[in-house]
N, C-alpha and C positions, 0 to 999 in steps of 0.2 A: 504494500500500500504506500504510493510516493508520501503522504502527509508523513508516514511513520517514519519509513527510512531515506528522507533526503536530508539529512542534517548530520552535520560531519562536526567531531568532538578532535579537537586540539588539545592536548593533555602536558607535552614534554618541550620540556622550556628551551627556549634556541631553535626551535624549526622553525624553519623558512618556509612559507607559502607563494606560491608563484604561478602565472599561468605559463600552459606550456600548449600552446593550440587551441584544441578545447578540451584542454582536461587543466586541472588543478591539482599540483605536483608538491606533497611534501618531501623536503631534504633536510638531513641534520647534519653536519659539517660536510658538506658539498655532496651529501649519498642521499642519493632515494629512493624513500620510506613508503609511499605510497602515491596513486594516480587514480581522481576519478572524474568520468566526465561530467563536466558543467552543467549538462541536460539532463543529470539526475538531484541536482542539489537546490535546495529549497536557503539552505542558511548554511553558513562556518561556525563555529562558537571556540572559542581562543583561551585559553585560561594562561594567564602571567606571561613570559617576555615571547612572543610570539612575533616573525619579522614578515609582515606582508608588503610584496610587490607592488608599487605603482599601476600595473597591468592587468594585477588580479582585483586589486580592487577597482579600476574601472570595467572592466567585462561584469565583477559580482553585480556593480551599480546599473548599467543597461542590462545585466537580464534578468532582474531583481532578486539577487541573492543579496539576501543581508549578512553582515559581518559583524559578530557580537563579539567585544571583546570584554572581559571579563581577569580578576586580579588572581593572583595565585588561591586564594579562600575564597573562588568564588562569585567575588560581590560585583555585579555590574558596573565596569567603565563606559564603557560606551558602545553606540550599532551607529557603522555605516551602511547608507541605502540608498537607492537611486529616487527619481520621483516616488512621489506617493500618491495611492490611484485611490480613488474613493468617490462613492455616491455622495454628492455632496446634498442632496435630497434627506439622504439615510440623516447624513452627518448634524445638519439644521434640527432635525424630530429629537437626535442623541441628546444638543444643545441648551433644546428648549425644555426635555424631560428632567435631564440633569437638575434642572430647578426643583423640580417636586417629583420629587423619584422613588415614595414610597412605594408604591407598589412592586418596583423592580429590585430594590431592595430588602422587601419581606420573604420575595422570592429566594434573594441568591441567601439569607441568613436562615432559613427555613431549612436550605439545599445543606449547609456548612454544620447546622446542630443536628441535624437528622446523619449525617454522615458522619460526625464524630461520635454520635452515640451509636452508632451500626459498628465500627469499629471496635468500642468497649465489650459493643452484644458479642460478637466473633470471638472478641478471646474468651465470654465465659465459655461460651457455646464449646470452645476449641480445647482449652485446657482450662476450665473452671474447676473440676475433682482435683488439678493438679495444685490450687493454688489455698492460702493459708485463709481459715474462716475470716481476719481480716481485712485480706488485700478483696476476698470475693465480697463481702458486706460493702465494703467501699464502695467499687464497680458497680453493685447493682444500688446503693444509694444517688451514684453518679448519675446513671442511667434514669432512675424512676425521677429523678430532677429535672434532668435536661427535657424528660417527655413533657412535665409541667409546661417548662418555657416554651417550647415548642409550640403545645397547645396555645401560651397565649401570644405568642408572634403570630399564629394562624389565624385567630382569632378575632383578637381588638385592633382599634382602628387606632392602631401606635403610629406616632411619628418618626420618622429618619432618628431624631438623637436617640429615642426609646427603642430602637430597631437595634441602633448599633452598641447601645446600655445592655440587653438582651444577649447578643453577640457573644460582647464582652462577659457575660454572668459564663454564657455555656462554656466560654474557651477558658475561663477557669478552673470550673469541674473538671476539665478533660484532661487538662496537662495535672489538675490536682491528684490524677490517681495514675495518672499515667506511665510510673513508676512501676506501677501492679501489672502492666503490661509487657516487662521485660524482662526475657528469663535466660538471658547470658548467666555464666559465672563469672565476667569479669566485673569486681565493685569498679572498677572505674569507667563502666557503661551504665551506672547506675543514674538515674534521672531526681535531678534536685530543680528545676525550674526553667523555664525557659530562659536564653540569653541570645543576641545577639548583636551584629556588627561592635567586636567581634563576638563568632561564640564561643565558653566558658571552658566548654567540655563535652567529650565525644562525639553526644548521642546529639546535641546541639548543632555540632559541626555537621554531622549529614543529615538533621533536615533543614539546615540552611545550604546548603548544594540543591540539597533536594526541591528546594522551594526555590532557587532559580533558575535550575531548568525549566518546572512548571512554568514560571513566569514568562518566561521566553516563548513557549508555546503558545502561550495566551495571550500573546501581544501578539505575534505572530495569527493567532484566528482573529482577535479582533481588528486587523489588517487586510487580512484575506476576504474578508465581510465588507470592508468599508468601513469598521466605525473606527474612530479617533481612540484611538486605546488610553490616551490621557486624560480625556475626560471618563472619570467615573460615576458613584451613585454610593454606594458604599462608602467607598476612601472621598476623604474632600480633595479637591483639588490643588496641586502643589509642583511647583515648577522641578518638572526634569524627572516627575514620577508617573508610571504610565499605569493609575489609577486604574481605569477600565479592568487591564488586565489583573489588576492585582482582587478586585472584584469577582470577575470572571474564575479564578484559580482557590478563592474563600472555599467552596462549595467542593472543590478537586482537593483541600490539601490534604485530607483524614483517607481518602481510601487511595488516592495515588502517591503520596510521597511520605506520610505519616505512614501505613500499612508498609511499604515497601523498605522504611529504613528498620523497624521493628523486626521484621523477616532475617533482612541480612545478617541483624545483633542477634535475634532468637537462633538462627539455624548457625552460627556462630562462623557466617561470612568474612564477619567485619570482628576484629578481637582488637584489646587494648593496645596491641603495638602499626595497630593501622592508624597510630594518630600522633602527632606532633605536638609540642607544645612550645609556641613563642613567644619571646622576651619579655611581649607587652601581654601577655598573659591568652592571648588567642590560641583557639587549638584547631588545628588543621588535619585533614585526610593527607597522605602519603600520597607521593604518582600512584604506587600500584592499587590501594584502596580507592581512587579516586576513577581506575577506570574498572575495579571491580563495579562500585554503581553504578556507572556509565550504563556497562554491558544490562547489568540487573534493570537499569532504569529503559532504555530499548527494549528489552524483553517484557516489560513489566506493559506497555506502552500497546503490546500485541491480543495482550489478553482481551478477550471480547465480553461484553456483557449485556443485558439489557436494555434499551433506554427506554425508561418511564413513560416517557411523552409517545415517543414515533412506535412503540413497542415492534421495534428492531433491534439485532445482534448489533453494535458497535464497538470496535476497539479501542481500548482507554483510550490511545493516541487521538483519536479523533474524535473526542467528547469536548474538547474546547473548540473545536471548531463546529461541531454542530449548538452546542451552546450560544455561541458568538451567532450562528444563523438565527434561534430562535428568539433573541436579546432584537435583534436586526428586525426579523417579524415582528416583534410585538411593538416595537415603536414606528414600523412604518402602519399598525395599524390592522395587520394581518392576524395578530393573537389577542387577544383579549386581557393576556397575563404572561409574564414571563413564566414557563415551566422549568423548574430548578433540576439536577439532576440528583435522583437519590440513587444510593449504591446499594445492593442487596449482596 
């Protein structure tokens, strides 16, 4: 499926990227690593010192491959891009909704707590007999809460602040027990809170990777659509952050990047000496850690599932782009409501 596999992961520091005809030819002190052509790639994505040609970046810019460069942990530097093509029609309805955006908002936080609390379900469902009267009382006090909120984000006729008040309650339950869900032996994958920019510690460090690939995707669908990925509904608005997407990816991060970093620490993929720890206290994946998720995260991308709404198979990979369509529908008018996506 091109949405899946056009997108090429830059990992190991000093490669040179370059065009070489039409193909895109990585070398690492003058030898080449590998070659693919141009007409299967949708994006580059660059992590730390990465040396791109004058050549290759103008071919990515006319035939709209985007180029994301990104710092050794991760964090978004910068996307080069050629024009940018959009329904300027769509774009206006985005603009004007953005104003009063409850409705699409109740949507995407509905999508986000129903899916963190799907998450929690799985592990009792999965190994609950395995786990200590405790951690399991927790999980299902978690659970029987977050249905509360749910009910009343469904419900009342809440405002934007009290939408994302709501949000916030359920993302605290979730990371509050969230510890209960991890059953490495190593104590130093154990989870004490969220951190980031940087993150603290391990399990922090890969789902902030994990959450900027998602990100990327979802700018990348809210592109592919027409809409302005900056303007959001959710996040307020704020120069140099592409809100939309980071909307768009609320709803995706418990069963795509939250599930899959749990996976790799549970089946004991990822262990304590896949992580780094820097001066100013940041801790980072290792090269080889970093393309073990890579590969996981590709694969992870394949798997098919339901969608709620179109009740068809789709592959995770392509759930923010059909999202970003049905976001696109309901403000030109065509849906009635945003339909959130739930994970079963």
């Amino acid at each position: 499926m091109k949405k899946l596999l056009n997108t090429v992961y830059v990992t190991t520091e000093g490669t040179a990227l370059k065009k070489d005809g039409e193909n895109l030819v990585a070398e690492i002190e003058g030898a080449e690593k590998a070659r693919v052509p141009l007409h299967m790639l949708a994006s580059v994505v660059a992590f730390g010192p990465i040396l791109l040609s004058p050549a290759l970046i103008g071919i990515c810019a006319e035939r709209g491959i985007s180029l994301v460069l990104l710092d050794r942990a991760g964090r978004f530097q910068a996307r080069v891009e050629g024009p940018v093509a959009g329904n300027v029609l769509l774009r206006r309805a985005q603009y004007q909704a953005a104003d009063d955006a409850t409705d699409v908002v109740r949507g995407i936080v509905m999508g986000k707590i129903a899916n963190q609390r799907a998450v929690i379900r799985r592990a009792l469902r999965d190994y609950g007999g395995e786990m200590t009267a405790e951690a399991r009382n927790g999980l299902e006090r978690a659970t029987d809460r977050m249905a509360m909120i749910l009910r009343r984000v469904q419900l009342s006729d809440n405002s934007v602040d009290l939408l994302r008040g709501s949000e916030g309650e359920a993302a605290t339950l979730y990371f509050g027990v969230f510890d209960h869900l991890i059953r490495s032996p190593d104590p130093e994958l154990r989870w004490t809170g969220r951190s980031r920019r940087p993150p603290l510690d391990p399990m922090n460090a890969v789902l902030s990777f994990l959450y900027t690939l998602l990100t990327h995707d979802c700018r990348s669908a809210c592109e592919a659509v027409g809409l302005d990925p900056a303007v959001g509904f959710l996040h307020r608005d704020r120069p140099g952050r592409p809100s939309l997407a980071l909307d768009l990816m609320e709803e995706l991060r418990a069963p795509l990047a939250d599930r899959l970093a749990l996976s790799l620490v549970n089946r004991r993929q990822l262990r304590a000496g896949d992580f780094r720890r820097m001066d100013g206290g940041a801790v980072l994946l290792t090269d080889d850690a970093r393309r073990t998720v890579l590969t996981a995260w590709q694969e992870r991308k394949k798997e098919e599932r339901q969608h709620p709404f179109l009740q068809e198979k789709a592959p995770f990979g392509l759930v923010p782009y059909l999202q970003a369509q049905m976001l696109a529908r309901h403000l030109r008018g065509d849906l009635d409501a945003y339909p959130p996506w739930f994970w079963s």
